[in-house]
MIDO-669870 format. One line per 10 residues: number of its first residue (from 1); their letters; for each residue x, y, z of C-alpha. Coordinates in pm, 1 decimal. Layout:
NUM	a	X:Y:Z  ...
***
This chain:
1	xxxxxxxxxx	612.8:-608.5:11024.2  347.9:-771.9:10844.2  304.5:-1178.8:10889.8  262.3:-1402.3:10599.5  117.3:-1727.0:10766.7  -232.8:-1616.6:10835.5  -227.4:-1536.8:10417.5  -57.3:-1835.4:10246.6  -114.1:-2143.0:10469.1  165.8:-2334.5:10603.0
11	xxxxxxxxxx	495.0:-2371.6:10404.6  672.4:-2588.8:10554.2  400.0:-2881.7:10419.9  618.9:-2806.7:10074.4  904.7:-2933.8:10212.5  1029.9:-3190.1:10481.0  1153.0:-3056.8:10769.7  1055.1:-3075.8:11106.6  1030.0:-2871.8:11379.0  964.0:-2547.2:11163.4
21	xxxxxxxxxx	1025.9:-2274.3:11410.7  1331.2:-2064.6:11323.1  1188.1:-2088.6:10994.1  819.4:-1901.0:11124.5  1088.8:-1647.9:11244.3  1329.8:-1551.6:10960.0  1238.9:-1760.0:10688.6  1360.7:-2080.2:10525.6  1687.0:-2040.3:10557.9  1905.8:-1887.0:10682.0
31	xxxxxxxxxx	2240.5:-2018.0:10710.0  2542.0:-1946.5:10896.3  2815.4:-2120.3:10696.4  2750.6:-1920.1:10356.1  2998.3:-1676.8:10328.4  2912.8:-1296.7:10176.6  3044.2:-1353.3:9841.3  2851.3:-1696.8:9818.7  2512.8:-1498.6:9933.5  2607.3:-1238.7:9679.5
41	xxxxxxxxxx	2610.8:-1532.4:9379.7  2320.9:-1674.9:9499.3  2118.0:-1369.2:9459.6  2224.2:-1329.1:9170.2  2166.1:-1626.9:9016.8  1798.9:-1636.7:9093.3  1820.1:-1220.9:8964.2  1906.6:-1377.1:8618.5  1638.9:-1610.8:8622.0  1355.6:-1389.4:8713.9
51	xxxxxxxxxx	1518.2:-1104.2:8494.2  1484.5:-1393.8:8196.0  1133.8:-1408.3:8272.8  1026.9:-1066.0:8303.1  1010.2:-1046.5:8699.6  1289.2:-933.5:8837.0  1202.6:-799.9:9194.9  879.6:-820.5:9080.2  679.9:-1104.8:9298.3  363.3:-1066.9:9141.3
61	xxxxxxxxxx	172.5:-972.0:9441.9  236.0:-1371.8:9492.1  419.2:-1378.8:9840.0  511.5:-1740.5:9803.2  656.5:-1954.0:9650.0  963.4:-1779.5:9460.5  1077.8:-2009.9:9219.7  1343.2:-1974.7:8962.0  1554.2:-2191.1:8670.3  1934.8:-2091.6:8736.7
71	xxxxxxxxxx	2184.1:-2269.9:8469.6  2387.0:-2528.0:8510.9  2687.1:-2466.1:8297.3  2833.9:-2811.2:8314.9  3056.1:-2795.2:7987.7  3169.3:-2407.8:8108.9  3260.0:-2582.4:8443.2  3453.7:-2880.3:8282.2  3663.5:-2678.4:8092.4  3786.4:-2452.7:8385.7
81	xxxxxxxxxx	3741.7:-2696.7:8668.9  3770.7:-3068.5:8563.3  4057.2:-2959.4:8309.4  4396.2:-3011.5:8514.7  4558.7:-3219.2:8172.0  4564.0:-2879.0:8012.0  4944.8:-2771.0:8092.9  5059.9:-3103.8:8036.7  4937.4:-3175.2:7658.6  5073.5:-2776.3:7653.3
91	xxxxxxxxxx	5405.2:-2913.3:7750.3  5453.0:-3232.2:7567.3  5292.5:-3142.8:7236.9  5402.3:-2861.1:7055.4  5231.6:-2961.4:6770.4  4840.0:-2714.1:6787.2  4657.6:-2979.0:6642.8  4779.5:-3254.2:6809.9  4682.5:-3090.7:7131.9  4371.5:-3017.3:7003.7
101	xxxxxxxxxx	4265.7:-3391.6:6930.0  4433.5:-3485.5:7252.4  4248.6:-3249.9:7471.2  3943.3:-3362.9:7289.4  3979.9:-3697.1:7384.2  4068.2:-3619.7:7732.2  3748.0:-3413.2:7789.6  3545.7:-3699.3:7621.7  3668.5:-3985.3:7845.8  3645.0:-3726.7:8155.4
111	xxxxxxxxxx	3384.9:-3505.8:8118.4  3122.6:-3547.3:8365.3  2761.9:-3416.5:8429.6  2680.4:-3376.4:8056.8  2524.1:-3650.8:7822.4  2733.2:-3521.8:7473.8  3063.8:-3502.2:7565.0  3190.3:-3304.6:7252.7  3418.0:-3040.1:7299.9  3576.2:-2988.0:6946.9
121	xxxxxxxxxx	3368.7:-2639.7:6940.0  3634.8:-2519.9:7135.2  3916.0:-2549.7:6898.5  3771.6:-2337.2:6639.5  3741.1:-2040.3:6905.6  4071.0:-1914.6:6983.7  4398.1:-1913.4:6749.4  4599.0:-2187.1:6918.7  4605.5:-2442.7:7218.7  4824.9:-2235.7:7399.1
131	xxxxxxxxxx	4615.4:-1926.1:7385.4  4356.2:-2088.2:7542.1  4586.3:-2253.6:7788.4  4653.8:-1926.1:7942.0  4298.0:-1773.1:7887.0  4184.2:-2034.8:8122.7  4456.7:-1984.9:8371.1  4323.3:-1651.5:8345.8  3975.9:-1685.5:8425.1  4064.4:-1933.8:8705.1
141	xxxxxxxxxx	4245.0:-1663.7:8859.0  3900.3:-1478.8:8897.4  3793.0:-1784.8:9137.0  3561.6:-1604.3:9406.9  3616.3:-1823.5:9748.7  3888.8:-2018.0:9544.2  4070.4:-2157.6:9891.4  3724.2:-2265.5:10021.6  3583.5:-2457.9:9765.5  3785.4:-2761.5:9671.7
151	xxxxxxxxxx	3567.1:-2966.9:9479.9  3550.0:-2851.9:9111.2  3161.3:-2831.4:9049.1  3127.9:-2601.6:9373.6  3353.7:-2343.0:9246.8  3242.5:-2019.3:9103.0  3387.8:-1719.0:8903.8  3321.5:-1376.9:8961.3  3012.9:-1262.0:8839.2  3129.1:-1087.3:8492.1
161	xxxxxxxxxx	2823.3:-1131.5:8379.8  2535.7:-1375.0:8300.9  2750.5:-1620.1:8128.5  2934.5:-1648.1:8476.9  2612.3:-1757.4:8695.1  2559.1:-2109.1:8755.3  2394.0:-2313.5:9064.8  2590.3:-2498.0:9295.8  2590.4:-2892.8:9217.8  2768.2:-3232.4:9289.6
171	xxxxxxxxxx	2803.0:-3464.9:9036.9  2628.0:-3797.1:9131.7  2827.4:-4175.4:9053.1  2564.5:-4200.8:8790.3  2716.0:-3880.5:8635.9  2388.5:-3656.7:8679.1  2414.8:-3297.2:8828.8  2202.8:-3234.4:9136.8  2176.9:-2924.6:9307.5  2417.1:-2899.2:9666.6
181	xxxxxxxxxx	2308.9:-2707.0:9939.1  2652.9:-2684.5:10073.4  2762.0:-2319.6:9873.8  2387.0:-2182.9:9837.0  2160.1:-2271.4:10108.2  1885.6:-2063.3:10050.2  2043.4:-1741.0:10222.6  2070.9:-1572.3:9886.5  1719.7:-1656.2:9815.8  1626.6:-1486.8:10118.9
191	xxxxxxxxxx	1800.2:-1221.8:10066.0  1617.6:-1162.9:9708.2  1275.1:-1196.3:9880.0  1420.4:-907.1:10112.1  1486.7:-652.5:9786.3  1153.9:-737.9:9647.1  1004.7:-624.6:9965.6  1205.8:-350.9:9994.8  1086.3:40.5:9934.3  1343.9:82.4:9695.4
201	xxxxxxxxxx	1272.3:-241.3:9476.9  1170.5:-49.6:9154.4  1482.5:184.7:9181.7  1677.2:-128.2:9242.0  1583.1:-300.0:8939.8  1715.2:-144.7:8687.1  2093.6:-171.6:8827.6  2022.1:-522.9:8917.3  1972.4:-632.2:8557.0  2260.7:-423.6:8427.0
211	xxxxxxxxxx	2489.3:-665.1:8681.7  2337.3:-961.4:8513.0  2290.6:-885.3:8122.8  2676.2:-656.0:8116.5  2800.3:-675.9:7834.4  3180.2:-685.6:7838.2  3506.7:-857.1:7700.9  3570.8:-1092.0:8026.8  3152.2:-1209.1:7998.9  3194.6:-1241.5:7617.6
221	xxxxxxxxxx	3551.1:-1456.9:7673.4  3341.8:-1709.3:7901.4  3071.6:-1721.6:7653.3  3346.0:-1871.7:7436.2  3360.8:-2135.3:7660.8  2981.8:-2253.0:7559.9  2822.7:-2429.9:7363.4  2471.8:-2593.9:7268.1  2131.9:-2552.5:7426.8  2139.8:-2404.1:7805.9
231	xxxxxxxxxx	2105.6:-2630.9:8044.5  1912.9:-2481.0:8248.0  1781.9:-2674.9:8591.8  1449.2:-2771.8:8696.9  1235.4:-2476.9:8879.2  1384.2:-2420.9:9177.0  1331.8:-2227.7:9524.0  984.2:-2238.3:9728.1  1204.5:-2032.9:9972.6  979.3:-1857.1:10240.9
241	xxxxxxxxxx	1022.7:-1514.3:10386.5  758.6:-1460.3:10692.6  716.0:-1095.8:10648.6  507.7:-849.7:10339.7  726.9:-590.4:10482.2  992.0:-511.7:10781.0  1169.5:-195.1:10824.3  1491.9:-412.6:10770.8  1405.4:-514.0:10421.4  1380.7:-111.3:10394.4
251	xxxxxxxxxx	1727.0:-36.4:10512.4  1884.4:-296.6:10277.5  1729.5:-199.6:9986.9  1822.7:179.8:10067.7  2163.9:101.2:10132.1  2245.8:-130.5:9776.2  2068.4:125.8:9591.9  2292.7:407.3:9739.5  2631.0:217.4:9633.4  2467.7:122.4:9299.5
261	xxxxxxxxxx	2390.9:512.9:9246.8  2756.2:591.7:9307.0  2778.2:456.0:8960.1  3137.2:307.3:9065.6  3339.0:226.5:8740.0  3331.3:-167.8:8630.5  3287.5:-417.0:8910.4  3410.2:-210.8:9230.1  3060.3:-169.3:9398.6  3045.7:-554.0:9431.5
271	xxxxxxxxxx	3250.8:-583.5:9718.7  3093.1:-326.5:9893.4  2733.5:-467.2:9790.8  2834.3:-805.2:9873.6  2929.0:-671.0:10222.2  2680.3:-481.6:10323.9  2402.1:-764.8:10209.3  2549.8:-987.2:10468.4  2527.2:-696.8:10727.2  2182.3:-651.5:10654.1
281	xxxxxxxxxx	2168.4:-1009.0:10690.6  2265.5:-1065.2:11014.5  2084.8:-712.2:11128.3  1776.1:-855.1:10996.9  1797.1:-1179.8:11214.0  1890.6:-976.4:11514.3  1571.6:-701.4:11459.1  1318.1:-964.9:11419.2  1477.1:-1186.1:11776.2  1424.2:-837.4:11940.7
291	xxxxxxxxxx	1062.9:-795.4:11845.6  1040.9:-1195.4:11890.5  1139.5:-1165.1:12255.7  1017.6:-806.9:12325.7  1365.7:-677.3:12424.9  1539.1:-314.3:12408.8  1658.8:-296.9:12106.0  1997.6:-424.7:12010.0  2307.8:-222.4:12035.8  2687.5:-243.7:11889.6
301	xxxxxxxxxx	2911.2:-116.5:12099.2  3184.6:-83.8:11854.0  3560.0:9.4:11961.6  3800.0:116.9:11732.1  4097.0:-56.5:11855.5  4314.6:85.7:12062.8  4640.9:17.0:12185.0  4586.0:-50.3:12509.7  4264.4:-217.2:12687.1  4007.3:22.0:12791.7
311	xxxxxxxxxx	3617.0:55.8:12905.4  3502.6:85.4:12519.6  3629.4:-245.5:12460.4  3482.6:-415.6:12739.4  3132.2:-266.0:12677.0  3178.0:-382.3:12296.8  3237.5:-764.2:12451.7  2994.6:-715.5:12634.4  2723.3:-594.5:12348.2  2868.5:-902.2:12157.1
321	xxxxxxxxxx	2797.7:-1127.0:12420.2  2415.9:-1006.3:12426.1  2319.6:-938.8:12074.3  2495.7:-1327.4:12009.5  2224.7:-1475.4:12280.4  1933.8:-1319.4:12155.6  1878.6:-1544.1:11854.2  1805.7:-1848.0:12110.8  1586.4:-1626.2:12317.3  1380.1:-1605.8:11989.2
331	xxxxxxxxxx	1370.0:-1953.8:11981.4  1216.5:-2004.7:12349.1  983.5:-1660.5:12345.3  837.8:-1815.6:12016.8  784.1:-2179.2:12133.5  687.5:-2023.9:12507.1  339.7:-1873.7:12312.4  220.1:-2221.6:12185.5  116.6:-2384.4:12563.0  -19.0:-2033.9:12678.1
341	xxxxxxxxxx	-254.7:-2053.7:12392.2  -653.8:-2079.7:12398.6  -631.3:-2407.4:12173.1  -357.0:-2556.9:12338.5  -508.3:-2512.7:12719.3  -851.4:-2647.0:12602.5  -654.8:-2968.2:12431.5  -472.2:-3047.9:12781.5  -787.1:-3028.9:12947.9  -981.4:-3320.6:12731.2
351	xxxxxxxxxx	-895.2:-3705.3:12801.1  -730.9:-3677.2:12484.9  -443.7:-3436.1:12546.6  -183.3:-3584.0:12431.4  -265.9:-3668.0:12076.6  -476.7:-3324.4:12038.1  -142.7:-3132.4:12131.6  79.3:-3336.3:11929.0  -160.2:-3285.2:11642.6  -160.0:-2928.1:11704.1
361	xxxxxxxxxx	235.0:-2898.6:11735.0  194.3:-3018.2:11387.0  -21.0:-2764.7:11275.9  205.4:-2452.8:11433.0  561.7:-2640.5:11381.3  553.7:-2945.1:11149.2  590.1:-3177.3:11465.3  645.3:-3507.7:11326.1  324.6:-3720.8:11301.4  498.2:-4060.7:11298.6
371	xxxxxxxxxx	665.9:-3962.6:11669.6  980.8:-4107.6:11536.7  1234.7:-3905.7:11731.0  1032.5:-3871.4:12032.3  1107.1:-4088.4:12325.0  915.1:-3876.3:12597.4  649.0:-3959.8:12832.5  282.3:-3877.4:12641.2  185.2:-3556.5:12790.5  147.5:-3203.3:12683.9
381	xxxxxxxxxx	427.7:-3047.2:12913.0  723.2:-3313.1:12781.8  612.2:-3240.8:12415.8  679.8:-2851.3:12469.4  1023.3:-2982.8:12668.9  1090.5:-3181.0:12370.1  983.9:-2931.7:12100.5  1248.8:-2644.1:12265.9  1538.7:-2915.0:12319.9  1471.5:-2994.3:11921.6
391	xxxxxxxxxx	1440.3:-2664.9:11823.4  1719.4:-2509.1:12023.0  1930.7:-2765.4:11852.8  1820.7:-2680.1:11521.3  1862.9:-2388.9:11537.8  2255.3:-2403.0:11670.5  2338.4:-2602.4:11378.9  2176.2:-2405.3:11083.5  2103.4:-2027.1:11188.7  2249.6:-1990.4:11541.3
401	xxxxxxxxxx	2608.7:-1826.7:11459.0  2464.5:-1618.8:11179.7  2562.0:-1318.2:11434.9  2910.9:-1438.3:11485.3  3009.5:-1577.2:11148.2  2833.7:-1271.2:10923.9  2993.4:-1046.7:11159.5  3351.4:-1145.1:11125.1  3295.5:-1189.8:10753.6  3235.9:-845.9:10706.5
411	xxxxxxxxxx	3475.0:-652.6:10930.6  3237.9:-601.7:11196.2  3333.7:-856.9:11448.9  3693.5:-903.3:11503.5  3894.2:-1072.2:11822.9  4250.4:-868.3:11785.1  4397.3:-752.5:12056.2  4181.2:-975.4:12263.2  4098.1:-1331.7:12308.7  3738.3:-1242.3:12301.0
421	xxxxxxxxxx	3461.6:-1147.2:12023.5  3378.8:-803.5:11993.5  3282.1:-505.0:11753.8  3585.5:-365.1:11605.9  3528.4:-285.5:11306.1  3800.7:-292.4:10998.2  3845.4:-14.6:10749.9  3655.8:-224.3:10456.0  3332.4:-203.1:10668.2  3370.9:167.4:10746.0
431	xxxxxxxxxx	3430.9:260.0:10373.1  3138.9:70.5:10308.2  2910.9:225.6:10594.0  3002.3:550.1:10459.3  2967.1:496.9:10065.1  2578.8:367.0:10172.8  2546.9:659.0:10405.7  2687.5:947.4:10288.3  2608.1:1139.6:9949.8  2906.2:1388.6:9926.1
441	xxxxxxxxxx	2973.6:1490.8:10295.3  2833.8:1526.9:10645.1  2941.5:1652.9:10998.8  3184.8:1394.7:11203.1  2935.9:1397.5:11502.4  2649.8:1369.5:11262.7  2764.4:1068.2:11097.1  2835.4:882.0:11416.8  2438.8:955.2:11517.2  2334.4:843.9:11154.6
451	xxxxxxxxxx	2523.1:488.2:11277.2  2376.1:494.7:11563.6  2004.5:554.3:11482.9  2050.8:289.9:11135.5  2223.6:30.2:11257.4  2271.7:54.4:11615.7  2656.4:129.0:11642.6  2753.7:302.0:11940.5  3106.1:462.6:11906.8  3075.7:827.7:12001.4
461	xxxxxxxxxx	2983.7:995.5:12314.7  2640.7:1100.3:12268.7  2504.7:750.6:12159.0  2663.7:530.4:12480.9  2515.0:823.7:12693.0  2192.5:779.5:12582.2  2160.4:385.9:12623.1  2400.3:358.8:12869.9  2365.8:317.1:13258.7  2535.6:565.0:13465.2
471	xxxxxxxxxx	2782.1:309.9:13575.1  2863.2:216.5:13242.9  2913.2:529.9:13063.9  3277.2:669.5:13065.2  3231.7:1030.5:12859.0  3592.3:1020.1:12762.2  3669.0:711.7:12699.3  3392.0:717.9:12383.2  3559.3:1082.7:12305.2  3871.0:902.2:12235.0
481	xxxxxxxxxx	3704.1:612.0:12049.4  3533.0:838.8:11823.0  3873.9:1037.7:11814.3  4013.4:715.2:11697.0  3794.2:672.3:11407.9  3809.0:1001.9:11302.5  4164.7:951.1:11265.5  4135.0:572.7:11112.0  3919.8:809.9:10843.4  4116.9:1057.0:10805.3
491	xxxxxxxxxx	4424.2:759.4:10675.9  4173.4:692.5:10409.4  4112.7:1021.4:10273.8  3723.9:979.3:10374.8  3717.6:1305.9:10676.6  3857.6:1687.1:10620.9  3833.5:1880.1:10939.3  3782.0:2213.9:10852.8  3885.2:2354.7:11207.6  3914.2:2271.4:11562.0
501	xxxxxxxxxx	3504.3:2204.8:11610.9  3410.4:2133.7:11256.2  3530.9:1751.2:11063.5  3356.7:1585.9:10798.6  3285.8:1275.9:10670.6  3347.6:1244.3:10278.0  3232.1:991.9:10021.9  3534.5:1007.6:9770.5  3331.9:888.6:9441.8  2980.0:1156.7:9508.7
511	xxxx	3196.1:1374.0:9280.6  3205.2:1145.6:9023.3  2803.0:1013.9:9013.6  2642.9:1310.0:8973.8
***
């Protein structure tokens, strides 16, 4: 990996946060509580910006800061959000233009987070009020996260097309839109930095601004919807990513581009995109705490469930248990290099020390340089005490169950059968894995090493044995996991074994792309 710092300065004096150390790690931010399709929108948002400007995945050679004008949408958002009078002036006047002049005036008096609240546009668009009654019932049905998100400008439809993108925002008392973290937190915009990064960024292109400039009836119905200038927001972004280049920026980009090459009809690769981002995600964050802390390299023991309790599933609680911890480890090996450092052991031995190390902390981790949350006694050692207490607590409310949450969003990471964590993965995951992995088929036994030697998922034989302790490896009871999944496979119509010694893995739609 390749380190940004040394090149662009320090970042974190653009914005105002302290303690900036899982942020020198991963990047600014990631977030735990943003959920795969929520990344996905992000992304995409910020792909329609830079796509509008001629830059998509394209950073310039100018590493920092990204920064981007998503829309706003507000009078899109009324209409399908802020609207709940609609089936009630359906039901109590029959008369079309009487509804019309009575939705008007309910929109004008309710409306909020737009300055011209005229909506009589709308009337002249569709062939009666109770058309567009049920067209909006429609296209409310295509809610993405609809049970999560109850307040009505922080929901989102699926992304149809551009017309459909939009920022998350609350609506202030004075009526103003301002951007809310609590939907996109900057995940997505890490995950954009990622692509651009990526080997396979120019390939990617291309298929990333047919997603956000398709052209088809459901984008062209919500374009209905509009009306006037866009409202597009203020730049936005200044999102950091540490790293030119990582070898998990690499594997992402590989991956999306395979499922986008599959040339799946309409909008079916988004699911599978949307998952796998999040994967790559949380792989990312674990890759970069293993280099961080100098470890073995993370492993997934991954069981496909049996019916009973066995050895595989033990290991995979195990492997859970680990790869969850490492994050914090990160956070200690990374603060653990500041007092072993040549400037910070020549501070502590000057009759200064204290204000010399505190004014360094500031330099390395935007230690704040009005001391107003520190308490401690004015030496070097209780500033380091206090910087890992700070950080450590940080980091457990922002980035520290990124391995547990992005894990059970995606079907990696499940607790049935157990009342404990582990890798079990569900069959949405494993179609996934094998449209990114496979481009019309390959052997069983192959496929479980191409798992292995990607992402770090044990389930087979052959992998435990080879990072495995003697005391820990069972031969038989990973035969029958990998049995297991050839069978779960096999349900799907994604293996074909060809004889006793001989299955294969198949990707159902490599027919179909070529």
């Amino acid at each position: 990996m390749s380190v940004l710092k040394d090149e662009i300065g320090l970042p974190w004096q653009d914005h105002s946060l302290d303690y900036w150390v899982d942020e020198q790690i991963w990047g600014h931010r990631i977030l735990d509580n943003q959920t795969p399709w929520l990344i996905f929108l992000e992304l995409l948002g910020i792909a329609e910006s830079t796509n509008r400007n001629g830059q998509l995945l394209d950073e310039k050679g100018k590493f920092y800061p990204l920064v981007f004008q998503p829309y706003r949408r507000m009078m899109l958002r009324n209409i399908l959000y802020n609207n709940q009078i609609m089936p009630y002036i359906l039901d109590k006047f029959p008369d079309d233009s009487r509804a019309w002049r009575e939705w008007e005036t309910w929109m004008k008096e309710n409306a909020r987070g737009i300055v011209e609240r005229d909506f009589s546009y709308i009337a002249k668009r569709f062939t009666s009020f109770e058309e567009f009654t049920k067209l909006i019932a429609m296209l409310r049905s295509a809610t993405v996260e609809s049970e999560s998100n109850r307040r009505w400008s922080s929901r989102f439809l699926f992304p149809f097309g551009e017309e459909c993108l939009y920022e998350d925002v609350r609506v202030t008392n004075k009526g103003t839109p301002s951007r809310e973290y609590i939907n996109f937190g900057r995940t997505g915009e890490l995950l954009y930095l990622m692509l651009c990064r990526s080997t396979s960024a120019d390939q990617l292109k291309p298929h990333l601004a047919g997603v956000v400039t398709s052209k088809n009836p459901w984008n062209a119905l919500v374009a209905q919807l509009q009306h006037g200038k866009h409202d597009y927001t203020d730049p936005k972004g200044r999102s950091f990513l540490p790293y030119k280049a990582h070898s998990a920026f690499d594997l992402l980009g590989e991956d999306i581009l395979h499922v986008f090459d599959l040339k799946l009809p309409r909008f079916d690769a988004y699911p599978h995109i949307t998952l796998l981002s999040a994967l790559h995600i949380m792989l990312y964050q674990l890759t970069v705490a293993h280099e961080v802390t100098g470890t073995d390299r993370p492993i997934m023991v991954c069981e496909i469930v049996a019916p009973r309790k066995t050895l595989v599933r033990e290991l995979s609680i195990q492997s859970f248990q680990a790869n969850s911890q490492l994050s914090e480890r990160a956070i200690t090996a990374f603060i653990d290099v500041i007092p072993k450092s040549d400037q910070w052991q020549n501070a502590t031995m000057t009759t200064d020390a204290y204000p010399r190390c505190k004014e360094l902390l500031n330099h390395e981790v935007a230690w704040p340089r009005d001391d107003s949350d520190y308490a401690g006694p004015p030496d070097p050692d209780s500033l380091i005490k206090s910087l890992r207490q700070r950080a450590m607590n940080k980091h457990r409310q922002n980035a520290g169950n990124v391995h547990r949450s992005y894990g059970r969003s995606v079907g990696l990471v499940s607790k049935r059968g157990t009342n404990k964590l582990r890798y079990a993965p569900n069959d949405a995951f494993l179609k996934a894995l094998i449209l990114a992995n496979v481009q019309d088929r390959l052997e069983f036994k192959a496929f479980l090493r191409l798992l292995f030697d990607r992402y770090g998922i044990v389930i087979g034989e052959r992998e435990a044995e080879s990072v495995m302790e003697d005391t820990d490896f069972d031969k038989k009871v990973f035969q029958a996991n990998a049995i297991r999944l050839e069978q779960r496979l096999s349900s799907l119509g994604m293996v074909k074994r060809l004889s006793d010694a001989c299955a294969y893995v198949l990707n159902p739609y490599a027919e179909a792309s070529r």
